[in-house]
PDB file of N, CA, C and O in Angstrom:
ATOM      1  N   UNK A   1      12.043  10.740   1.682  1.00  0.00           N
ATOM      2  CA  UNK A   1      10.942   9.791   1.631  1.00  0.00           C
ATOM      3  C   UNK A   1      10.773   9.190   3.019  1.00  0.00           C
ATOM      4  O   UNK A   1      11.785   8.749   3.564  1.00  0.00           O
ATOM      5  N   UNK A   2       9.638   9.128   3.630  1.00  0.00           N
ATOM      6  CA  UNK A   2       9.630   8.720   4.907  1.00  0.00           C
ATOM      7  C   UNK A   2       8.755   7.392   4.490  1.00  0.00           C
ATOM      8  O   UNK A   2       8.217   7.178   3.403  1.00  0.00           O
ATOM      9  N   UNK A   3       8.765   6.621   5.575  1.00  0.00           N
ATOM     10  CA  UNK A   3       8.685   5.231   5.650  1.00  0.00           C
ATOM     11  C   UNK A   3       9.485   3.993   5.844  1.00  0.00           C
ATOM     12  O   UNK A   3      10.621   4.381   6.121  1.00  0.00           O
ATOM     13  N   UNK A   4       9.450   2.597   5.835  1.00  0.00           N
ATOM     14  CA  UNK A   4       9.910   1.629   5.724  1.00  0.00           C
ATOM     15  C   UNK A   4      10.845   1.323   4.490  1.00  0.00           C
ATOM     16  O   UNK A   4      10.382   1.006   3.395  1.00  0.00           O
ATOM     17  N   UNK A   5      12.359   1.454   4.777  1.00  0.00           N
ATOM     18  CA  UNK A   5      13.087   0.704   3.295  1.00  0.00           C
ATOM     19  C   UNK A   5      12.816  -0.370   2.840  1.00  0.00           C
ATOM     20  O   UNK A   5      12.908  -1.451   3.421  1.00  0.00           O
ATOM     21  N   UNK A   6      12.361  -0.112   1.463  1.00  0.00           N
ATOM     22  CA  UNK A   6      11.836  -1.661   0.662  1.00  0.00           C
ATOM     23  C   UNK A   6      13.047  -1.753  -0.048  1.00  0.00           C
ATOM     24  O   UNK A   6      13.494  -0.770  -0.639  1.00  0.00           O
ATOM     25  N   UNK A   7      13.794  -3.170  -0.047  1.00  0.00           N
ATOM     26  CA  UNK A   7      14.672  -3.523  -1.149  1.00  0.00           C
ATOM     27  C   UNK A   7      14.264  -4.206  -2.250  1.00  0.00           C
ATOM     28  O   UNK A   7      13.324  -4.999  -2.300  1.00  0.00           O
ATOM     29  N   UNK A   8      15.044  -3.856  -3.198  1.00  0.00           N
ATOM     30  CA  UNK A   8      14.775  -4.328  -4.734  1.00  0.00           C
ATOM     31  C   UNK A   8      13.846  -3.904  -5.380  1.00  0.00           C
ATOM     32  O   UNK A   8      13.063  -4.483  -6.133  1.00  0.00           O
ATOM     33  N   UNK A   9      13.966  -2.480  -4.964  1.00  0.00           N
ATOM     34  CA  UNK A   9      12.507  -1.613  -6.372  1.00  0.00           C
ATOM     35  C   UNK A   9      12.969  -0.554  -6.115  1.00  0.00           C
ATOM     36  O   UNK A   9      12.980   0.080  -5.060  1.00  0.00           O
ATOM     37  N   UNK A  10      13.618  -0.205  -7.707  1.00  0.00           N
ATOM     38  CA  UNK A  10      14.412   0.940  -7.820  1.00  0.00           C
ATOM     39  C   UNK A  10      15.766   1.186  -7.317  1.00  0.00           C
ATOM     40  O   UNK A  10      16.626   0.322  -7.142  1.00  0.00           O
ATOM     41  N   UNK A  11      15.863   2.273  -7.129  1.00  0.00           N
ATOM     42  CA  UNK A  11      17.176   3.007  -6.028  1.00  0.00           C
ATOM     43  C   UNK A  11      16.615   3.284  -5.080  1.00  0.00           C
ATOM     44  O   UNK A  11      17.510   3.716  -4.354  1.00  0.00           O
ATOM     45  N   UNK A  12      15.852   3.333  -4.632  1.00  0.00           N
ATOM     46  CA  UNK A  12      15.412   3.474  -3.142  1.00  0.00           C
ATOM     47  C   UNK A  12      13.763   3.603  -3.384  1.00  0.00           C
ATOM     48  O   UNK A  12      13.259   4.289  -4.273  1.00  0.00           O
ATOM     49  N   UNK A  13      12.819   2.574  -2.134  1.00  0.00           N
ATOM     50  CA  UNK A  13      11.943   2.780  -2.461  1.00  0.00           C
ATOM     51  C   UNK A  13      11.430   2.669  -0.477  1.00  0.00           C
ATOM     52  O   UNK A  13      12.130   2.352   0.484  1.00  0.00           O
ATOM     53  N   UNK A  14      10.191   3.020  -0.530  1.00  0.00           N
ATOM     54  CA  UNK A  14       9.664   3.031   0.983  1.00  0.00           C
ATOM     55  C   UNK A  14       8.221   2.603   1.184  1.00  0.00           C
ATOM     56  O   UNK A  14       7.476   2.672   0.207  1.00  0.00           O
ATOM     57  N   UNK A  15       7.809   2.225   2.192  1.00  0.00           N
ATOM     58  CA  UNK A  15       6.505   1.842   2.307  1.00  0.00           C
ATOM     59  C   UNK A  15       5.866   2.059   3.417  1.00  0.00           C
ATOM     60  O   UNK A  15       6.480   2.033   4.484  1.00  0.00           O
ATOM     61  N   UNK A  16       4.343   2.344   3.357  1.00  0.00           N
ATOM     62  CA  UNK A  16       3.681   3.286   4.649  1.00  0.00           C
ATOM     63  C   UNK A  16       2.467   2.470   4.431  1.00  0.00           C
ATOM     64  O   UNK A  16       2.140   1.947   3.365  1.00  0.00           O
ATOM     65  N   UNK A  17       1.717   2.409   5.764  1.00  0.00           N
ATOM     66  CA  UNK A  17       0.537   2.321   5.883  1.00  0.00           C
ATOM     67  C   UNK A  17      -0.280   3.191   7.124  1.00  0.00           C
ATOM     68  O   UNK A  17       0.262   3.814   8.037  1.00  0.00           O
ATOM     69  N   UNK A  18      -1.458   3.068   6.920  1.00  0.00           N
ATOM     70  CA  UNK A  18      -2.283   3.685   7.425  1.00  0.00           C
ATOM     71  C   UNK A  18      -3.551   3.572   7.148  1.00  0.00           C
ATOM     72  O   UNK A  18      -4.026   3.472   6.016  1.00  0.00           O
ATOM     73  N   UNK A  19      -4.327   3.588   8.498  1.00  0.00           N
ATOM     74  CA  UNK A  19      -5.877   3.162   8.330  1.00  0.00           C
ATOM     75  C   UNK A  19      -6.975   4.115   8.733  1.00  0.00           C
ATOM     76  O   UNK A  19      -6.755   4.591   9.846  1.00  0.00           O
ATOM     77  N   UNK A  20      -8.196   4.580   8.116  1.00  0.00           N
ATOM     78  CA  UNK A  20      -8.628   5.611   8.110  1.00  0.00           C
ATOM     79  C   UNK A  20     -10.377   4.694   8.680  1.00  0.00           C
ATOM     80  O   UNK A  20     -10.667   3.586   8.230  1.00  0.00           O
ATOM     81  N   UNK A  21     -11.296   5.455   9.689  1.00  0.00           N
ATOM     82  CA  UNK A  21     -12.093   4.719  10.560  1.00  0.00           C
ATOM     83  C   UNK A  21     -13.392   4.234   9.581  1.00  0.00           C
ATOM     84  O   UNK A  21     -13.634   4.677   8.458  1.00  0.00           O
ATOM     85  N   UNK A  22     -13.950   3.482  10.116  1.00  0.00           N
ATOM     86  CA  UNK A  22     -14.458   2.794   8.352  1.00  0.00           C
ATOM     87  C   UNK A  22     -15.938   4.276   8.663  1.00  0.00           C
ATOM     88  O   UNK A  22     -15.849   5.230   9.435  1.00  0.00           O
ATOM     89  N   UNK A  23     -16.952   3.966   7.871  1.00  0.00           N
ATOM     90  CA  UNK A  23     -17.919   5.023   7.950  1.00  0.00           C
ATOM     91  C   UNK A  23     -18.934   5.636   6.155  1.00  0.00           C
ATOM     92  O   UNK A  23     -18.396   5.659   5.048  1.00  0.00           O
ATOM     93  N   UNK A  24     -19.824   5.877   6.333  1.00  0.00           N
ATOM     94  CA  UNK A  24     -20.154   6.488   5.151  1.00  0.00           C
ATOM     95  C   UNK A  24     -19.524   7.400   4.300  1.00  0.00           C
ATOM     96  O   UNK A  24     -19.690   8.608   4.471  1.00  0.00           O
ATOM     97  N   UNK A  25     -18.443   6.726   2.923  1.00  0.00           N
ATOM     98  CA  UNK A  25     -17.952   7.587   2.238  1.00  0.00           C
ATOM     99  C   UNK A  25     -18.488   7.283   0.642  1.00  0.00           C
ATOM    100  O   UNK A  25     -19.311   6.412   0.360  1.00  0.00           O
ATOM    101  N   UNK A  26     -17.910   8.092  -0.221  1.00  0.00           N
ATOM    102  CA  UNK A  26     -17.955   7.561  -1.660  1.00  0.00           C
ATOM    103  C   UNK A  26     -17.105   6.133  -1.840  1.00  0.00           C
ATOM    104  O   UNK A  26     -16.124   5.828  -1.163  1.00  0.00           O
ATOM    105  N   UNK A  27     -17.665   5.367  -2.846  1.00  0.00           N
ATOM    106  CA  UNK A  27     -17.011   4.283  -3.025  1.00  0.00           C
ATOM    107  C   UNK A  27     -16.583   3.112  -2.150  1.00  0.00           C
ATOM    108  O   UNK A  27     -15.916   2.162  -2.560  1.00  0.00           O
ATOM    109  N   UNK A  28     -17.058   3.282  -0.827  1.00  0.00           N
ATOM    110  CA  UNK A  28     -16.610   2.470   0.462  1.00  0.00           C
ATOM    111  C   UNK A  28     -18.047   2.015   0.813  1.00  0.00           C
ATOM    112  O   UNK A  28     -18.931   2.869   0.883  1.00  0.00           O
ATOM    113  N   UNK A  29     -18.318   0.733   1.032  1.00  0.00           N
ATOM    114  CA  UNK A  29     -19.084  -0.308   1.928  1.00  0.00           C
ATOM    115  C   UNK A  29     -19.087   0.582   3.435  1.00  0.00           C
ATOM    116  O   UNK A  29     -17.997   0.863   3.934  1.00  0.00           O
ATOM    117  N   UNK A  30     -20.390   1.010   4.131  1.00  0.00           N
ATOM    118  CA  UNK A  30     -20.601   1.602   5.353  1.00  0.00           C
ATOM    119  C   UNK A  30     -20.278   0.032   6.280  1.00  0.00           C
ATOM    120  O   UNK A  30     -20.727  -1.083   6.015  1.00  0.00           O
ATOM    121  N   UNK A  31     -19.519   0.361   7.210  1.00  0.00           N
ATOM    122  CA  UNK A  31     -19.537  -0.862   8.079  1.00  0.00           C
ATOM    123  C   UNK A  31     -18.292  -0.188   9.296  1.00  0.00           C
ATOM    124  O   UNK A  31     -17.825   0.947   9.393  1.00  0.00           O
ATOM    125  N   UNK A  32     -18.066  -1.329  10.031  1.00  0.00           N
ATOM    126  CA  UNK A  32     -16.817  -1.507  11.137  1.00  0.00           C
ATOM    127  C   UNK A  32     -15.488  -1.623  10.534  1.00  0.00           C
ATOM    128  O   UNK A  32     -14.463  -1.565  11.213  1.00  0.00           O
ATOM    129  N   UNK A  33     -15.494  -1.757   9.491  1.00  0.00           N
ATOM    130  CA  UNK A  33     -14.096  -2.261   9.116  1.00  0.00           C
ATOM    131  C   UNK A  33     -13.362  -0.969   8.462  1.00  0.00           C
ATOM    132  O   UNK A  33     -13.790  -0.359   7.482  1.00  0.00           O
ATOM    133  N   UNK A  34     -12.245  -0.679   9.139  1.00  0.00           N
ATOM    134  CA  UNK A  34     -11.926   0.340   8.971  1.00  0.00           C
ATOM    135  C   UNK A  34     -10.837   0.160   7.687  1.00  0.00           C
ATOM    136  O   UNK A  34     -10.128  -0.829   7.500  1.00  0.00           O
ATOM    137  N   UNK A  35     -10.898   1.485   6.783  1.00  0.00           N
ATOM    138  CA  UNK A  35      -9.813   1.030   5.545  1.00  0.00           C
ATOM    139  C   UNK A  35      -8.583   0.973   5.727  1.00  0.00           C
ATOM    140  O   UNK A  35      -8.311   1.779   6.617  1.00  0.00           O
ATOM    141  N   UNK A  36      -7.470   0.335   5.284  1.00  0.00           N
ATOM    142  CA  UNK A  36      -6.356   0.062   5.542  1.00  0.00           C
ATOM    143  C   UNK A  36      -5.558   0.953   3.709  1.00  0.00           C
ATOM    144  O   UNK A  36      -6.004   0.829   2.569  1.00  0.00           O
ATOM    145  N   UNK A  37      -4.570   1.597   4.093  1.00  0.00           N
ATOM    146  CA  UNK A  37      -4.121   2.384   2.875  1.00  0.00           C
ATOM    147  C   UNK A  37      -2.617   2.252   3.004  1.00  0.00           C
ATOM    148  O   UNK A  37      -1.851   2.813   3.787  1.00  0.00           O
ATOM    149  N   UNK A  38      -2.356   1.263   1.923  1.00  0.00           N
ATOM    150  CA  UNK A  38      -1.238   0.923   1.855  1.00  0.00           C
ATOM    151  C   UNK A  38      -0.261   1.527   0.804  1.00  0.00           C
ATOM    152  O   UNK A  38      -0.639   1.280  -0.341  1.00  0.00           O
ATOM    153  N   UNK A  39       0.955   2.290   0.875  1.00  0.00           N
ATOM    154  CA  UNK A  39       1.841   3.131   0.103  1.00  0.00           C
ATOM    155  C   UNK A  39       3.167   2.431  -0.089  1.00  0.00           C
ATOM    156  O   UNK A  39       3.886   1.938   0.780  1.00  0.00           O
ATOM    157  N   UNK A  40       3.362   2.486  -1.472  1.00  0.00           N
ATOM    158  CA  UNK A  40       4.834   2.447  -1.627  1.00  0.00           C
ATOM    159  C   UNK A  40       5.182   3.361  -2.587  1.00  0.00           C
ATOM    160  O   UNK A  40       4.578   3.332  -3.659  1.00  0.00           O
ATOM    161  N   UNK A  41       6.184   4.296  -2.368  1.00  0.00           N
ATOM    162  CA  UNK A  41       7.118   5.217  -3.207  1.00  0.00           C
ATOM    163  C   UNK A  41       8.197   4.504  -3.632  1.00  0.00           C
ATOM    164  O   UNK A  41       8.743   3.618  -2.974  1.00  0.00           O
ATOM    165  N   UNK A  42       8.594   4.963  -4.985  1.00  0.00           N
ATOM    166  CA  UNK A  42       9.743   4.018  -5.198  1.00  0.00           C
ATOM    167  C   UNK A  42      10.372   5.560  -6.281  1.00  0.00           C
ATOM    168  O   UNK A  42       9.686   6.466  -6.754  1.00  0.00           O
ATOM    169  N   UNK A  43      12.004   5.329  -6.384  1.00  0.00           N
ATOM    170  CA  UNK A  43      12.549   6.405  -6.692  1.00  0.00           C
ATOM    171  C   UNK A  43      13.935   5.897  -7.695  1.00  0.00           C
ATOM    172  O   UNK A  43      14.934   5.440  -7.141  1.00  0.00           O
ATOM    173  N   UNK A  44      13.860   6.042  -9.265  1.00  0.00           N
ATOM    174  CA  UNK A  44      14.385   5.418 -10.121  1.00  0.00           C
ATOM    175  C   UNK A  44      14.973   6.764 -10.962  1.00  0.00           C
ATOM    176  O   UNK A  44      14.298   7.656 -11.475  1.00  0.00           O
ATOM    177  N   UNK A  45      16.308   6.637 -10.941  1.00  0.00           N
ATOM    178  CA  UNK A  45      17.199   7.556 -11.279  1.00  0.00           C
ATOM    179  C   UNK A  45      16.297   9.151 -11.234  1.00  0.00           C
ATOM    180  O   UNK A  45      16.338   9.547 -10.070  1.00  0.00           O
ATOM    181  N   UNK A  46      15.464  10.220 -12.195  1.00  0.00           N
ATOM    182  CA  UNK A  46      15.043  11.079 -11.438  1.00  0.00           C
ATOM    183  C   UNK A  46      13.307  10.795 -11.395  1.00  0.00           C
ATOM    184  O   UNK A  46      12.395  11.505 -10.971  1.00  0.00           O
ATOM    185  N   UNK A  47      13.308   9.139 -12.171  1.00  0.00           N
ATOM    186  CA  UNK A  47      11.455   9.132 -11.852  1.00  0.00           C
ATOM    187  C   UNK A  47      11.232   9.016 -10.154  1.00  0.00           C
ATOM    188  O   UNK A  47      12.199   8.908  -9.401  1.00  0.00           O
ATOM    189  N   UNK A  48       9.915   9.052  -9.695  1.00  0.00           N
ATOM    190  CA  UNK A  48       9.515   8.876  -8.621  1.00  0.00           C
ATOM    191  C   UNK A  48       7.833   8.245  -9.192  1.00  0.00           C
ATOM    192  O   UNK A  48       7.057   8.601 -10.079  1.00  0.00           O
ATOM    193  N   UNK A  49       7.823   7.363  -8.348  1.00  0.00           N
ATOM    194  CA  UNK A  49       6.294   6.099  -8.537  1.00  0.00           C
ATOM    195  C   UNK A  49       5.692   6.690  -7.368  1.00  0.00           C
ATOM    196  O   UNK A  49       6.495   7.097  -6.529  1.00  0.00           O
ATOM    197  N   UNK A  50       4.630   6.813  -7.151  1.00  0.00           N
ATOM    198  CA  UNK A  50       3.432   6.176  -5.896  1.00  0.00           C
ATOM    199  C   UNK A  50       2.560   5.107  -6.374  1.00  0.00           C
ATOM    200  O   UNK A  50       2.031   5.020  -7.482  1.00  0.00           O
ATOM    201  N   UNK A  51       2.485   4.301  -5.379  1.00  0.00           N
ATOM    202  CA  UNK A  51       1.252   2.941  -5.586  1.00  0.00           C
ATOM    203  C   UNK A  51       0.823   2.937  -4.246  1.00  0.00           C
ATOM    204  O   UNK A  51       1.498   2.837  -3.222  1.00  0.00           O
ATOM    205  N   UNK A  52      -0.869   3.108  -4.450  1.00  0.00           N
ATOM    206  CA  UNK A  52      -1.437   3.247  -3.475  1.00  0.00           C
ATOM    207  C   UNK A  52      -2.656   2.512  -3.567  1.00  0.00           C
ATOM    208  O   UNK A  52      -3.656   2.689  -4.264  1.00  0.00           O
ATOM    209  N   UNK A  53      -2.317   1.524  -2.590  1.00  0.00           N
ATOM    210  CA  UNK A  53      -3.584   0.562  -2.704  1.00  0.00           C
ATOM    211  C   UNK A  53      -4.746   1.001  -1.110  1.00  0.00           C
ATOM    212  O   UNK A  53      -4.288   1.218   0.012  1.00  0.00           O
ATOM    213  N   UNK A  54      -6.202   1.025  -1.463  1.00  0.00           N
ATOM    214  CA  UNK A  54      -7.030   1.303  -0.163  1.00  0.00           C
ATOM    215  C   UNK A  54      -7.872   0.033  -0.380  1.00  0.00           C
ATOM    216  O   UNK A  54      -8.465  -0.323  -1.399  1.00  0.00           O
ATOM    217  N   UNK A  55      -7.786  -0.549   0.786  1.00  0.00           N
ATOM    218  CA  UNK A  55      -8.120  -2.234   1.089  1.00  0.00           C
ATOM    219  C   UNK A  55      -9.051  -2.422   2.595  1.00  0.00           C
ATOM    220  O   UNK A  55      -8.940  -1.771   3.634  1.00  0.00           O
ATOM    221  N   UNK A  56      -9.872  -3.420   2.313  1.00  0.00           N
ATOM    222  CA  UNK A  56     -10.832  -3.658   3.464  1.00  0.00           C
ATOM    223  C   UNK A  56     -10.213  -4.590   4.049  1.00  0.00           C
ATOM    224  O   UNK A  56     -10.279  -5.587   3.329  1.00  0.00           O
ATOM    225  N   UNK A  57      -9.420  -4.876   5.343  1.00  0.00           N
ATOM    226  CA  UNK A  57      -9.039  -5.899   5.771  1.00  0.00           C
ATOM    227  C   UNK A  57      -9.674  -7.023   6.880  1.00  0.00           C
ATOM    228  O   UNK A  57      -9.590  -6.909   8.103  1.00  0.00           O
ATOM    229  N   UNK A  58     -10.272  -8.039   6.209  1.00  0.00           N
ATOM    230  CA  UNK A  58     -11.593  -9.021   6.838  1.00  0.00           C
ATOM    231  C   UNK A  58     -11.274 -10.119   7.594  1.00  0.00           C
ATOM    232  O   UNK A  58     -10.683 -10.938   6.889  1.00  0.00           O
ATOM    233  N   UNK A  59     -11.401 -10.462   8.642  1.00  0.00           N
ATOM    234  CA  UNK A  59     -10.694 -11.454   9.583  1.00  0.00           C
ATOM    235  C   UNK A  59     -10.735 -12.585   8.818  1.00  0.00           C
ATOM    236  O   UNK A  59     -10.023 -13.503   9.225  1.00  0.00           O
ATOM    237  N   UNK A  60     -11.548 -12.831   7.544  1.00  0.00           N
ATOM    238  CA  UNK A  60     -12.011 -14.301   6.517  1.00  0.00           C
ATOM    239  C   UNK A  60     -10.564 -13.607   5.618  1.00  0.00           C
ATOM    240  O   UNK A  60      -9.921 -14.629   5.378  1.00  0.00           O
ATOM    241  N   UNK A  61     -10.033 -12.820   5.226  1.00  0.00           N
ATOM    242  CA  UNK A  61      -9.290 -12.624   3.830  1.00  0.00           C
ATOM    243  C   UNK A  61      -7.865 -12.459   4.455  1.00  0.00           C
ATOM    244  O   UNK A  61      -7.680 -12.577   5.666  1.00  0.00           O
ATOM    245  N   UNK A  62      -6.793 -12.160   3.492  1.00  0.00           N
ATOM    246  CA  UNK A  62      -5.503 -11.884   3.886  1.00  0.00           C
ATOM    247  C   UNK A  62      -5.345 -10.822   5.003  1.00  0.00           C
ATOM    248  O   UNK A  62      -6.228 -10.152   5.539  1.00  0.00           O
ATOM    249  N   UNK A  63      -4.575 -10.825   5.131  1.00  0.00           N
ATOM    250  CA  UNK A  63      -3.648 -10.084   7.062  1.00  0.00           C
ATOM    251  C   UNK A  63      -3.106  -8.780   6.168  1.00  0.00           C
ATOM    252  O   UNK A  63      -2.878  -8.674   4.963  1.00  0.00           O
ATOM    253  N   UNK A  64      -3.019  -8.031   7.042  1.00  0.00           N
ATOM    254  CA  UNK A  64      -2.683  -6.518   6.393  1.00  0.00           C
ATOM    255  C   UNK A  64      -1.332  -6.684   5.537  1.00  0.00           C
ATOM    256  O   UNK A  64      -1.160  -6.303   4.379  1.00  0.00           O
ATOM    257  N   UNK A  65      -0.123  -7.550   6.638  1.00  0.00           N
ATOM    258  CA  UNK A  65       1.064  -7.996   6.332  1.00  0.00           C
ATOM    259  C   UNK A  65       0.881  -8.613   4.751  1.00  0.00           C
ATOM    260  O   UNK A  65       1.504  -8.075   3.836  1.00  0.00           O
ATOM    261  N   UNK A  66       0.179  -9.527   4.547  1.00  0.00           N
ATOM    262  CA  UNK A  66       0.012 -10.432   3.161  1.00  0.00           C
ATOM    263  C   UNK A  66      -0.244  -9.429   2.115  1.00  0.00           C
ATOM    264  O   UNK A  66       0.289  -9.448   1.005  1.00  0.00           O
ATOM    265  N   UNK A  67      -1.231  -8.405   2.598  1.00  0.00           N
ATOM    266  CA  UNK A  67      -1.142  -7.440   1.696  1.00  0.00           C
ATOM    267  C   UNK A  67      -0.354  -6.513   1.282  1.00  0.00           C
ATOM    268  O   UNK A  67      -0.578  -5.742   0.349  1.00  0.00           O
ATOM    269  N   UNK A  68       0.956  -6.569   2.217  1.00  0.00           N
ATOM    270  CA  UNK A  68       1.806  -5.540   2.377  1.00  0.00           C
ATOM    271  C   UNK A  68       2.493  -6.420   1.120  1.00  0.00           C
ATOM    272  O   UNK A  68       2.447  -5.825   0.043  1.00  0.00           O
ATOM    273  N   UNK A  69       3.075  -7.647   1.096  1.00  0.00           N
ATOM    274  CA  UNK A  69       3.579  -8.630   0.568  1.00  0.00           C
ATOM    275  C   UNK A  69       3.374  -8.484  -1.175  1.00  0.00           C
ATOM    276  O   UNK A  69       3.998  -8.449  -2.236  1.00  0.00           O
ATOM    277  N   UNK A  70       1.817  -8.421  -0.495  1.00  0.00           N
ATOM    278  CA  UNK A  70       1.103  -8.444  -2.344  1.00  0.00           C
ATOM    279  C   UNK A  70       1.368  -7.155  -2.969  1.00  0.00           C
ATOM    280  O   UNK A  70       1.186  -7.215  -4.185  1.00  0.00           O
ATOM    281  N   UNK A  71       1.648  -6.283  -2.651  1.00  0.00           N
ATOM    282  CA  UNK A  71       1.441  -5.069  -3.143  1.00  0.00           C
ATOM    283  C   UNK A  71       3.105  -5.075  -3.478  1.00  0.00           C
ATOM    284  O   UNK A  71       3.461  -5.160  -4.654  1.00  0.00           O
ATOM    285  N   UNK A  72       3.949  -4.996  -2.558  1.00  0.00           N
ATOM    286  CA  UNK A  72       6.160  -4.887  -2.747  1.00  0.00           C
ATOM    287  C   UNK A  72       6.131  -5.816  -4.039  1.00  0.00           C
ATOM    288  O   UNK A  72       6.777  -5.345  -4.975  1.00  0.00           O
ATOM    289  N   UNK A  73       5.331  -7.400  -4.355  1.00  0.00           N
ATOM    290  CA  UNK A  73       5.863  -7.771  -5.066  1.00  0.00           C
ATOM    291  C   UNK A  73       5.159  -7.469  -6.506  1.00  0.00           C
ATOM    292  O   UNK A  73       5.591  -8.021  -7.518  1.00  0.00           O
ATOM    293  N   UNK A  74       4.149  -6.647  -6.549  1.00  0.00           N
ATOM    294  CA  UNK A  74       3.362  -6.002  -7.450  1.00  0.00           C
ATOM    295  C   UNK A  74       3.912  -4.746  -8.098  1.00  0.00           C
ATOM    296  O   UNK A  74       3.728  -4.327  -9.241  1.00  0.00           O
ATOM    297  N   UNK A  75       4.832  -4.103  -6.825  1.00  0.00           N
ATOM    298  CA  UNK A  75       5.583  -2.597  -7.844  1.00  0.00           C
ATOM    299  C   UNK A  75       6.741  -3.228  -8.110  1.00  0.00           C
ATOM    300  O   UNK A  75       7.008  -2.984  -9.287  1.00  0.00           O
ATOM    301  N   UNK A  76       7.786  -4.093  -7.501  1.00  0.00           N
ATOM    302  CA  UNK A  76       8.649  -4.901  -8.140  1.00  0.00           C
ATOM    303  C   UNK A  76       8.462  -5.161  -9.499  1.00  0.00           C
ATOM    304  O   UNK A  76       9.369  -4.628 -10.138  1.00  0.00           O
ATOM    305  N   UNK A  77       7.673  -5.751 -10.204  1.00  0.00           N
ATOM    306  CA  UNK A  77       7.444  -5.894 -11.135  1.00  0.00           C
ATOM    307  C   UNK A  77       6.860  -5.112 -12.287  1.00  0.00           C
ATOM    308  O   UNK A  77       6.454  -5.560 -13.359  1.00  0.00           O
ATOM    309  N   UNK A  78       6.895  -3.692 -11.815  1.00  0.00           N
ATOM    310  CA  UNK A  78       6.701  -2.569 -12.641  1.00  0.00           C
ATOM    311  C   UNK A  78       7.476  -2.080 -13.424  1.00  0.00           C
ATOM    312  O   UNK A  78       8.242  -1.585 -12.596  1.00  0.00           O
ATOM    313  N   UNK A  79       7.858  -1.842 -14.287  1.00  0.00           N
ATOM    314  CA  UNK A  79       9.183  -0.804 -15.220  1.00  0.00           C
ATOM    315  C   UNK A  79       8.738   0.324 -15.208  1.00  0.00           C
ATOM    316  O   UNK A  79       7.597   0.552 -15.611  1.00  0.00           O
ATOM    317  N   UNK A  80       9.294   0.978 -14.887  1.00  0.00           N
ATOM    318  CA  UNK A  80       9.150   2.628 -14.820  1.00  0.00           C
ATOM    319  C   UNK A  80      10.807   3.717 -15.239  1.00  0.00           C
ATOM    320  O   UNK A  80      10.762   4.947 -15.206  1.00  0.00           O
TER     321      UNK A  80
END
């Protein structure tokens, strides 16, 4: 699993981001703001999770970080 070690979700879990250039797609607002795609894998005896959140990040709304925040303590609280 490549990424960032997240503790306390699962037996081992990781987290990635990445931002893709904003632009005319399906389901996406055309503008400057480029999407931000935030991943966490998490890996529980032989399950394996993905949670994948794709987020507009707006100088008025939360910081990529806050979202990073919102999301660890969102699969935390998953049973799988």
């Amino acid at each position: 699993m490549r990424g960032e070690p997240v503790q306390g979700i699962g037996d081992r879990a990781t987290f990635s981001m990445s931002t893709e250039p904003a632009g005319p797609k399906s389901l996406r607002p055309a503008g400057d703001v480029p999407v931000t795609i935030l991943s966490v894998q998490a890996v529980r005896g032989q399950n394996l999770a993905t949670f994948v959140a794709q987020v507009l990040i707006s100088p008025s709304g939360p910081s990529a970080g806050q979202t990073k925040d919102q999301l660890i303590s969102l699969v935390r609280g998953v049973n799988f």
